[in-house]
Backbone bond lengths (Angstrom), bond angles and torsions (degrees), N, CA, C in turn:
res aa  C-N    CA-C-N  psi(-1)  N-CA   C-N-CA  omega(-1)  CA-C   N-CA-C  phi
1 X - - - 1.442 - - 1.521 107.50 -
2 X 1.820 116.50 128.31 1.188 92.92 171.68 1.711 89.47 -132.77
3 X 1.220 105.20 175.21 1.555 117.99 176.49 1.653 112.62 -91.03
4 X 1.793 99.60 132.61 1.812 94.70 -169.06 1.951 89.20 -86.91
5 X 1.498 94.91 -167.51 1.705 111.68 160.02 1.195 123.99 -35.78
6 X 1.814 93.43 -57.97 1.701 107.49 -168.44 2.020 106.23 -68.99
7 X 1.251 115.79 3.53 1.611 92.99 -172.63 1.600 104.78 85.86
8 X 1.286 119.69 12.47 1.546 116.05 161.12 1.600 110.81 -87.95
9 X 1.615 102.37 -156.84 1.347 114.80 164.11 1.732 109.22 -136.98
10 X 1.220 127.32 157.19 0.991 115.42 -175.99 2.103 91.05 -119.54
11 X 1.288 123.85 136.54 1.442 120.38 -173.18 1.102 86.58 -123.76
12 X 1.480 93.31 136.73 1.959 103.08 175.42 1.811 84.59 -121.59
13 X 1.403 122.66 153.56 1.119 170.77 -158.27 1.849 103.28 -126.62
14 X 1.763 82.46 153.00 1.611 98.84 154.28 1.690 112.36 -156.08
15 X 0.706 113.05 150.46 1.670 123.45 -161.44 1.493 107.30 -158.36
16 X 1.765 99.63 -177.53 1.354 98.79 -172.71 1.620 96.75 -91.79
17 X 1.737 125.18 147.74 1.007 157.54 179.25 1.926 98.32 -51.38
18 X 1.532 100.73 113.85 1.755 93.14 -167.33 1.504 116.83 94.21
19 X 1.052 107.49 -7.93 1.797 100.02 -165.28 1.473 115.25 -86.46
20 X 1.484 122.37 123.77 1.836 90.87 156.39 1.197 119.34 -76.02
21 X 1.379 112.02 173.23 1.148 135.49 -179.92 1.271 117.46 -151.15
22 X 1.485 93.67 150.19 2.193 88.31 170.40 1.382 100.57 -117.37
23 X 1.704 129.22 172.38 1.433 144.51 162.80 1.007 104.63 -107.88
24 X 1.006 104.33 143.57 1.451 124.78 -174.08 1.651 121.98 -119.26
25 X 1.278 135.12 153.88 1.448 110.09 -176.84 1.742 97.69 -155.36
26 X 1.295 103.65 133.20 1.449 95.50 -173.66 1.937 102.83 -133.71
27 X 1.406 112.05 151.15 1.555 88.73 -172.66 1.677 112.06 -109.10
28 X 1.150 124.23 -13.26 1.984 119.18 143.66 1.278 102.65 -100.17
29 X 1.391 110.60 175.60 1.495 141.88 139.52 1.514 119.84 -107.93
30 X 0.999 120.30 168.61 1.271 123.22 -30.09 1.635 120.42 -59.26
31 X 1.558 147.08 151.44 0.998 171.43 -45.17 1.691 125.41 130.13
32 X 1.509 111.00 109.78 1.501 108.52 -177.57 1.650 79.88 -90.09
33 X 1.268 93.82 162.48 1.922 121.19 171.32 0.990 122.73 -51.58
34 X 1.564 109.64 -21.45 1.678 129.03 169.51 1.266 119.39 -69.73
35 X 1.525 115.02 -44.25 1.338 127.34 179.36 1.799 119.63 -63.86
36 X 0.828 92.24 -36.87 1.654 95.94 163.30 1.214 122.78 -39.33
37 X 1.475 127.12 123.11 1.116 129.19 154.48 1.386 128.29 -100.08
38 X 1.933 120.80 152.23 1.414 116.83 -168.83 1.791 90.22 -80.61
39 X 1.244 87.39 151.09 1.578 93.58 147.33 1.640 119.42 -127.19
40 X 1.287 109.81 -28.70 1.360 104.04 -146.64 2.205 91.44 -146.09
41 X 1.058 94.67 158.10 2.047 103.26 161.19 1.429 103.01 -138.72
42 X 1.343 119.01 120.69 1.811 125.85 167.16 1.370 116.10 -128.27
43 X 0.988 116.12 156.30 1.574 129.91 171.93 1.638 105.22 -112.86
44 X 1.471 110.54 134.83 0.978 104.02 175.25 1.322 126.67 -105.21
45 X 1.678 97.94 140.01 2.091 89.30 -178.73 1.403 130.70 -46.93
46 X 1.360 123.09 -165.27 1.310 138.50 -152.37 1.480 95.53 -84.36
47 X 1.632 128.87 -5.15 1.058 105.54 -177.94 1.759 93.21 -134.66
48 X 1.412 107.92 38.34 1.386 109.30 168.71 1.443 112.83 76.88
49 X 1.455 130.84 17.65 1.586 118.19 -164.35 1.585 96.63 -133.13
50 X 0.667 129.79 179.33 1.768 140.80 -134.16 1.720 113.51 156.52
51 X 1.352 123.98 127.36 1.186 98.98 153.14 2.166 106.24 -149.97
52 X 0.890 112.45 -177.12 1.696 111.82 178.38 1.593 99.33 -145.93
53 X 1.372 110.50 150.03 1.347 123.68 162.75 1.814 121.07 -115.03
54 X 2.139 93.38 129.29 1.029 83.59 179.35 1.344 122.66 -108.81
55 X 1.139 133.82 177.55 1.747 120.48 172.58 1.296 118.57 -68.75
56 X 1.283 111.84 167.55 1.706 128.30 -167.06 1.740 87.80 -79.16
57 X 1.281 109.91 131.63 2.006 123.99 168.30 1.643 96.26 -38.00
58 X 1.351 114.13 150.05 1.401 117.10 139.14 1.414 117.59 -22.77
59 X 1.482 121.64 169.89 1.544 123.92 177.81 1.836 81.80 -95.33
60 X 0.910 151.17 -58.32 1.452 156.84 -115.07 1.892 79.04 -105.39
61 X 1.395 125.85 -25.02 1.471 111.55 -164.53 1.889 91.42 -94.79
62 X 1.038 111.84 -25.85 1.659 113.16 -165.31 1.482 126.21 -67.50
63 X 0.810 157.00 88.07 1.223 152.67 167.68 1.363 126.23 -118.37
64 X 1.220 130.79 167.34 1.570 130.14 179.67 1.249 105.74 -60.70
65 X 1.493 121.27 -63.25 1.756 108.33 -172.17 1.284 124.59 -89.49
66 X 2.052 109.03 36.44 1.221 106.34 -165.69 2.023 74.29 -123.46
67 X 1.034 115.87 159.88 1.713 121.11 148.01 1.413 114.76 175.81
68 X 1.672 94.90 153.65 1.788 95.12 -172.12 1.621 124.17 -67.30
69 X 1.058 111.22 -163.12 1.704 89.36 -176.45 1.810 85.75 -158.54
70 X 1.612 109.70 125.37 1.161 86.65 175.16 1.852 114.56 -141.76
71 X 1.276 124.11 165.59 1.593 123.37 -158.37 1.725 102.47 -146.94
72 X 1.209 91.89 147.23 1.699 102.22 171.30 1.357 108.82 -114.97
73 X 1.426 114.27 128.99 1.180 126.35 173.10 1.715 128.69 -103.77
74 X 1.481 127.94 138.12 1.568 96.04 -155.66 1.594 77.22 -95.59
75 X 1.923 107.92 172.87 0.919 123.50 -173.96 1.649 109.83 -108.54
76 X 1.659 126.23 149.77 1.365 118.23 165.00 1.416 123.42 -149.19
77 X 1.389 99.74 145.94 1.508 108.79 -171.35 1.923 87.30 -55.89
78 X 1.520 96.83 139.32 1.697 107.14 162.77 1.543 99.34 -101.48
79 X 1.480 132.52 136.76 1.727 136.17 161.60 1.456 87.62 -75.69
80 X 1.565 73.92 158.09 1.637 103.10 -171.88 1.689 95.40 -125.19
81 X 1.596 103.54 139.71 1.423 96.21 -158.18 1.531 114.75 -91.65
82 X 2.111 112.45 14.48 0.911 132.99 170.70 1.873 125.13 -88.74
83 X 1.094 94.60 90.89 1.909 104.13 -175.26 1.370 111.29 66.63
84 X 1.437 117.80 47.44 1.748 122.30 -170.75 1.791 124.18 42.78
85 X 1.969 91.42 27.46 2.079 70.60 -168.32 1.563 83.16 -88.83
86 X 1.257 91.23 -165.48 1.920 140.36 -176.05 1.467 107.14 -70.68
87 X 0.874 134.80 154.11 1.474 130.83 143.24 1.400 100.45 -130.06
88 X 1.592 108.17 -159.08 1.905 114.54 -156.43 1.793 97.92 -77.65
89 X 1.351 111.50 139.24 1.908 101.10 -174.89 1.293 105.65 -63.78
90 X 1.270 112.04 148.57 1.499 124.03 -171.92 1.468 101.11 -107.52
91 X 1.679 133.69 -149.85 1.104 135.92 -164.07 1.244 116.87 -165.20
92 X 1.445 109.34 132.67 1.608 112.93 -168.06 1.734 111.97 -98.38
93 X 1.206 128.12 151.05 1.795 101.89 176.75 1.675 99.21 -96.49
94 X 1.663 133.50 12.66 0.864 149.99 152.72 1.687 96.60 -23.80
95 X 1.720 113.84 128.43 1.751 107.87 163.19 1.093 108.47 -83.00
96 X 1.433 149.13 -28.56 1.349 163.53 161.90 1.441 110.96 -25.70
């Protein structure tokens, strides 16, 4: 994680080479699966790395014993058990 100009962070990732993925951003831990929020969808390059930048918290959200928490999840086509198609990609809690 590093910090841009604007007072963000920029998070670089590593994953499998080709993969989607989503970001995820949550603001305690611990965290049900629900609580998660999307931020972002990436694929990662040829050598598995990816990253997105997000903005700096509110001033009123920031504090020392407050901070975001954030995870990449990979993404996957689910089959559909109608004539072998696709349906919408679903999501694994797999870190891979």
């Amino acid at each position: 994680m590093q910090r841009d100009a604007g007072g963000g962070y920029q998070l670089s990732f590593i994953g499998d080479p080709g993969q989607q993925y989503t970001v995820q951003q949550v603001d305690f831990l611990p965290a049900t699966s629900t609580q998660w929020n999307l931020l972002s969808f990436r694929t990662a390059d040829a050598n598995g790395n990816f990253s997105i930048t997000v903005p700096a918290p509110a001033a009123a959200c920031h504090s020392a014993s407050t901070g975001r928490s954030f995870r990449r999840v990979r993404r996957t086509a689910i089959a559909s058990r109608r004539k072998g198609r696709r349906s919408t990609p679903g999501y694994t809690s797999s870190n891979r």
